[in-house]
C-alpha positions, 0 to 999 in steps of 0.5 A: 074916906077920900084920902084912903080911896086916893092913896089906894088908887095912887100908891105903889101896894109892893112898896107902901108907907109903913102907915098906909093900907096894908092889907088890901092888894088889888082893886076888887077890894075898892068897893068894900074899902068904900063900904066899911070906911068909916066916917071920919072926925077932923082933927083940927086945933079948935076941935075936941081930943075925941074928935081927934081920936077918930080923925082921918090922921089919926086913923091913917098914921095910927097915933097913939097917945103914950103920955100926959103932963100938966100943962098951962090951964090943961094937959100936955099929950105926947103922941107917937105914930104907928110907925118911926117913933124914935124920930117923930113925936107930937104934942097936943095941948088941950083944956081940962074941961072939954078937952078943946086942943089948943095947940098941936106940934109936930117934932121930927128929928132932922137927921132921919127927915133929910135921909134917903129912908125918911124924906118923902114920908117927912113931907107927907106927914107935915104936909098932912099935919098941916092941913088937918090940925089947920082950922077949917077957915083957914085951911084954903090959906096952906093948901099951897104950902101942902102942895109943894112939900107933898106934890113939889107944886110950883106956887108963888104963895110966900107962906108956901115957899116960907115952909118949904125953906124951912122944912129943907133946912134953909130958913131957921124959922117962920110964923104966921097968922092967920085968922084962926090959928098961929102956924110956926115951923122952926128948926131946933137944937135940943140934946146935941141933935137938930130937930124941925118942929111944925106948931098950930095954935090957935089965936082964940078969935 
C-alpha cells in the first residue's frame, strides 16, 4: 500500500506506466485508494507461491501465471507482466509440497530495455524485482543497488555499482551472496537475441 500511495503522489497521471494506477485521476481519490488498498503479501524467495499471488509486485505489475513444467524437485512457472510480455518473462521456481519458491529469475529482452520506449520501465521493474524477491534479511544489502538503477543515486556499495554495470551492458555478469539469497545478473545470448537476466535464490541457510 505505501508504494501505490507513492506512485500516486509522484508519477505524472497524463503519462503512466502501463502497469501502474490507471483509473484514478486526481487527489480527491487519495483517501479511498488508502481505504479499499488491500494488504499486501511480500513476494520474496522463501515465501509461498500464494503469497506471491497477493503480493505488492504482483499486484502492481499485473503478472500472471501462463505456463508450468517439471523442474528440479518441483515446478517451473513461467509468468508475464501486464504489460510488454513479447519482452519480459519471469520464471519461479517452487517445491511440490508447499509451493516454497526457491528461485525466481527476471528475463528482459536487451534490445527493448536500452531503447527510448523501454529503458526507465526496465530499471523499474529490476529494481522492483530485486527488492521484493530479496529476503527480508537481506534486503537492507541491495537497497543501494535499487536506488541507483531507479533513482540514479549516487553510492560507493560495490554490488550497487556491480549491477548497474550489468544492467547498462558493461559487465557480462555478477554473483553475489548474501546471507539468505544468491542474487546473479548476467547478460545472455539465446536464439540470436541478447537478453539481461536478474536471478535470486536462496542458499537454503
Amino acid at each position: 500500500m505505501v508504494r501505490k500511495v507513492f506512485e500516486y503522489l509522484t508519477f505524472d497521471h497524463n503519462n503512466l506506466p502501463p502497469w501502474s494506477f490507471k483509473n484514478i485521476k486526481s487527489m480527491k481519490h487519495l483517501p479511498l485508494v488508502l481505504l479499499l488498498s488491500p494488504i499486501l503479501s511480500i513476494a520474496q524467495v522463501g515465501n509461498s507461491y500464494k503469497d506471491y499471488l497477493h503480493s505488492e509486485f504482483a499486484d502492481f505489475f499485473h503478472t500472471a501465471e501462463v505456463k508450468r513444467a517439471p523442474y528440479k524437485n518441483g515446478e517451473l512457472r513461467e509468468v508475464k507482466t501486464g504489460g510488454f510480455q513479447d519482452y519480459i518473462t519471469i520464471y519461479l521456481y517452487t517445491d511440490t509440497v508447499s509451493t516454497i519458491i526457491h528461485e525466481a529469475s527476471l528475463e528482459i529482452d536487451r534490445e527493448w530495455m536500452d531503447g527510448d520506449q523501454g529503458s526507465d520501465l526496465a530499471r523499474d521493474l529490476v529494481k522492483s524485482f530485486l527488492l521484493d524477491f530479496i529476503s527480508k534479511t537481506d534486503q537492507p544489502k541491495a537497497m543501494a543497488a535499487g536506488d541507483l538503477l531507479f533513482n540514479h543515486k549516487t553510492t560507493k556499495d560495490q554490488f550497487a555499482l556491480n549491477m548497474q554495470d550489468v544492467f547498462n551492458n558493461k559487465k557480462d555478469s555478477l554473483s553475489q551472496a548474501f546471507s539468505k539469497c544468491m542474487v546473479n545478473a548476467e547478460n545472455f545470448k539465446k536464439d540470436e537475441k541478447t537478453f539481461f537476466r536478474l536471478k535470486i535464490a536462496d542458499t537454503g541457510k
